[in-house]
C-alpha positions as CSV (number, residue, x, y, z in Angstrom):
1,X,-13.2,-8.7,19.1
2,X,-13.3,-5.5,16.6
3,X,-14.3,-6.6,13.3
4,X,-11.0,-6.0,10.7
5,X,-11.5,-4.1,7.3
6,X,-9.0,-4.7,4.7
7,X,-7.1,-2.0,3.2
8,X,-4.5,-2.4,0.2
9,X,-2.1,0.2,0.0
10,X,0.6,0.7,-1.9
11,X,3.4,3.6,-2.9
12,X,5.7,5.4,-4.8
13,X,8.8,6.9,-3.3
14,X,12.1,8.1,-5.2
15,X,14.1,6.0,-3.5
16,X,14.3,2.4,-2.5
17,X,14.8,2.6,1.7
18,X,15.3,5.8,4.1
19,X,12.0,7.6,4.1
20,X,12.4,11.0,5.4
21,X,16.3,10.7,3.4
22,X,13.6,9.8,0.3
23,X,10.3,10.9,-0.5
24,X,7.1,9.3,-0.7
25,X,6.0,10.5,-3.9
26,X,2.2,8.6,-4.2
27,X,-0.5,7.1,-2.5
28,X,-3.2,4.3,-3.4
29,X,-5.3,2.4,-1.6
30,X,-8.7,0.8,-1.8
31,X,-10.6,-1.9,0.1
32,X,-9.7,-5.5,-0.6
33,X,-13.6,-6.1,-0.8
34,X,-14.7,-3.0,-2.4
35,X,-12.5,-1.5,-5.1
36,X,-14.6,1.0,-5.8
37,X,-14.0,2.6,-2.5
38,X,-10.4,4.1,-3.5
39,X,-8.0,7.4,-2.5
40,X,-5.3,8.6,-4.4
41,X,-2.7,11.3,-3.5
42,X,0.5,12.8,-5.1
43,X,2.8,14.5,-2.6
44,X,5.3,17.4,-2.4
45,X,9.0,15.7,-2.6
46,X,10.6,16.2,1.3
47,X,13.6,17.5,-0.6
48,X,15.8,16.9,-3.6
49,X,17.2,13.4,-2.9
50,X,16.2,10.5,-5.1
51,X,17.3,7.5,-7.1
52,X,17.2,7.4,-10.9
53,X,15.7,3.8,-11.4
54,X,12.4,4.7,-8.7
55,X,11.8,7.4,-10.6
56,X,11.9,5.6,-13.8
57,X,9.9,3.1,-12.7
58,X,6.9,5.1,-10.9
59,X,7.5,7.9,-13.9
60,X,6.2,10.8,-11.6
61,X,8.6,14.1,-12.1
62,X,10.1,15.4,-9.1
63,X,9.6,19.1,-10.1
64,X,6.2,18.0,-11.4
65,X,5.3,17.5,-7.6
66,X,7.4,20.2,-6.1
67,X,4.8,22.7,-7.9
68,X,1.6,20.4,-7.9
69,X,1.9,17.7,-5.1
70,X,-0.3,18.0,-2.1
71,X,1.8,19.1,1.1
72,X,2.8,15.9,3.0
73,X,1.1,17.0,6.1
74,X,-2.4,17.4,3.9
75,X,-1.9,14.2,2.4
76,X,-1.5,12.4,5.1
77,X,-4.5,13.9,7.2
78,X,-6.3,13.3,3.6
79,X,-5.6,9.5,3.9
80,X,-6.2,9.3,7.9
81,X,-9.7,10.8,7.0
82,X,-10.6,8.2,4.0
83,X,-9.2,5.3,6.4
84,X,-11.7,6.3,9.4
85,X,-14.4,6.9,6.5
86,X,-14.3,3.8,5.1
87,X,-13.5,1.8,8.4
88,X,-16.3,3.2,10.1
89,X,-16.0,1.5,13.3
90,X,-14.4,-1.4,12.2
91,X,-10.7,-2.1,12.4
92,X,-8.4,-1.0,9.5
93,X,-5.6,-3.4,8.6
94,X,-3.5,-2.1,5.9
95,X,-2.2,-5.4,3.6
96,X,0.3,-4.5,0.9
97,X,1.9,-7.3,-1.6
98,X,5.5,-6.9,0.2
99,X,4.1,-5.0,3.2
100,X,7.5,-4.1,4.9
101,X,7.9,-1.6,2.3
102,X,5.2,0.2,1.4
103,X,4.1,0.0,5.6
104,X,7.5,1.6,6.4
105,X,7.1,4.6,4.5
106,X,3.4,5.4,5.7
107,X,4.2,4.4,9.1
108,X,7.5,7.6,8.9
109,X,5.2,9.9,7.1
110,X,1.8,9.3,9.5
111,X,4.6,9.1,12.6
112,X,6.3,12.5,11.1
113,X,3.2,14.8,10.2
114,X,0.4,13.5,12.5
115,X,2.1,11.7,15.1
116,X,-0.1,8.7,14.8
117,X,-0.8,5.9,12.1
118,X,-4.9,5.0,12.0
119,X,-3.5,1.5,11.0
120,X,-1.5,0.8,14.7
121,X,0.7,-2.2,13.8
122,X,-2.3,-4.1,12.0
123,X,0.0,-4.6,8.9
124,X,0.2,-8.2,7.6
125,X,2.2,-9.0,4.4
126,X,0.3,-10.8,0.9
127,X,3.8,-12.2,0.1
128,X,4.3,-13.7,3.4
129,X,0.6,-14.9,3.5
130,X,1.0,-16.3,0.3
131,X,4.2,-18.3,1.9
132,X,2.0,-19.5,4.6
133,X,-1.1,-20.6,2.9
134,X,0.5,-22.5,0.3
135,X,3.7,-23.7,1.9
136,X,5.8,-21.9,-0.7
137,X,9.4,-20.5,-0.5
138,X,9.6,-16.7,-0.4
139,X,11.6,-17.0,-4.1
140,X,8.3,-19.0,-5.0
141,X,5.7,-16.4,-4.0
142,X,6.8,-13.2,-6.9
143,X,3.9,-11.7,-8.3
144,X,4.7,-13.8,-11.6
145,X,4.5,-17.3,-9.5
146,X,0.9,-17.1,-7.8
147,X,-1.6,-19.5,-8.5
148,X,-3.6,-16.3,-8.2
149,X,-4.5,-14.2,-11.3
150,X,-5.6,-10.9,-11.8
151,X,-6.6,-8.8,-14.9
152,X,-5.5,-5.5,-12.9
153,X,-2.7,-4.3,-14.1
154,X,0.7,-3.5,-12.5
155,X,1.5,0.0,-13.8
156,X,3.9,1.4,-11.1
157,X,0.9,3.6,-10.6
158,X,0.1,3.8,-6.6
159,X,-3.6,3.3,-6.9
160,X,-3.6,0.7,-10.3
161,X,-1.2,-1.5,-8.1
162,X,-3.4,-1.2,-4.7
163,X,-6.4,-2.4,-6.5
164,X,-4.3,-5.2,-8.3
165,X,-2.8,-6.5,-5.1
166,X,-6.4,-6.1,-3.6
167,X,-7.5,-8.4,-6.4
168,X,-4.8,-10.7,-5.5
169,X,-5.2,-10.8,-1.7
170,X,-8.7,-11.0,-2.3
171,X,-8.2,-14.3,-4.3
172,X,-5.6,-15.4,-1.2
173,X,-8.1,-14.8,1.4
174,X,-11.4,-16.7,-0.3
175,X,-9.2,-19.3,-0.6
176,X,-8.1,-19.9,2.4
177,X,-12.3,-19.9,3.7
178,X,-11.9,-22.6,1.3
179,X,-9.3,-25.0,2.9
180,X,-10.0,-24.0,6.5
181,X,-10.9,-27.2,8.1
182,X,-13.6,-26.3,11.6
C-alpha cells in the first residue's frame, strides 16, 4: 500500500456554492506534518459574479485580482506542481476542516483547467473525523467546540487557515495513535 501524505488546504471563493458560477479567489495549503512546507496563490476572478458577505469575509478585491491575480490555468498547474513536490512519491490526501467545500471548488478548477486533480478522491473531512473519533454530533464538532486547540489563527486568509486546520488535524490524528487499541 502507497504511503499517504497529508495536505491541508483551504480557500477563498466569492461566493458560497457554484464554482465556475463563482470564483475561487485563493489558495493555501501546507503539510499537516510540516508547516513549513506551504503554497499560496491568488487567482484572476472567472467573471464578475460574487456575493457581498464572501467577499467581506476573505477581504480580497475582486478588481484587485482582475489586474494582479495569477491566471486560473497557472495557478492551478502552480499547485499540481507543489503537490507532486512535496508528495514525492507518496500519496497526497488533501484534508480540509469542512472538506466538501473547499474539495469542491479545487476539484471544478483542477477538472476545468487541467483536466485532472493530483489528489483523485483522497479527500477526507477534519469535521467529520472529528465526529468519528470522539463520537460527537456534527453541531458539536465547530471549530469553537474541539477539545483541540491551536494558537494559528483563523484570518479568512487561505494559507493562515490551512496551517491552522493543519494544526488542528494534526492534534486529531496523534490522538487517535493514542486511543487506537492493536
Amino acid at each position: 500500500m502507497q504511503e499517504e501524505i497529508y495536505i491541508s488546504v483551504d480557500i477563498e471563493c466569492s461566493g458560497r456554492t457554484r464554482p465556475g458560477y463563482y470564483s475561487m479567489l485563493s489558495i493555501g495549503a501546507c503539510l499537516v506534518y510540516d508547516i513549513s512546507q506551504r503554497f499560496y496563490v491568488e487567482l484572476k476572478p472567472l467573471n464578475d459574479n460574487y456575493e457581498p458577505e464572501s467577499l467581506a469575509i476573505c477581504g480580497l478585491d475582486m478588481e484587485q485580482l482582475k489586474k494582479f491575480g495569477t491566471p486560473p490555468e497557472k495557478a492551478m498547474k502552480k499547485f499540481a506542481e507543489w503537490v507532486k513536490q512535496v508528495s514525492g512519491d507518496k500519496k497526497p490526501v488533501f484534508v480540509a476542516f469542512f472538506a466538501p467545500f473547499d474539495h469542491m471548488f479545487v476539484d471544478w478548477y483542477f477538472a476545468t483547467f487541467l483536466g485532472e486533480n493530483p489528489f483523485k478522491n483522497a479527500v477526507p473531512c477534519a469535521k467529520s473525523y472529528y465526529m468519528g473519533l470522539m463520537g460527537k454530533t456534527w453541531q458539536e464538532s465547530s471549530k469553537s467546540q474541539l477539545i483541540f486547540k491551536t494558537d494559528f489563527p483563523h484570518t479568512h486568509n487561505a494559507l493562515d487557515d490551512a496551517i491552522e486546520q493543519a494544526d488542528l488535524i494534526r492534534q486529531m490524528m496523534e490522538y487517535q495513535k493514542l486511543i487506537r487499541r492493536p
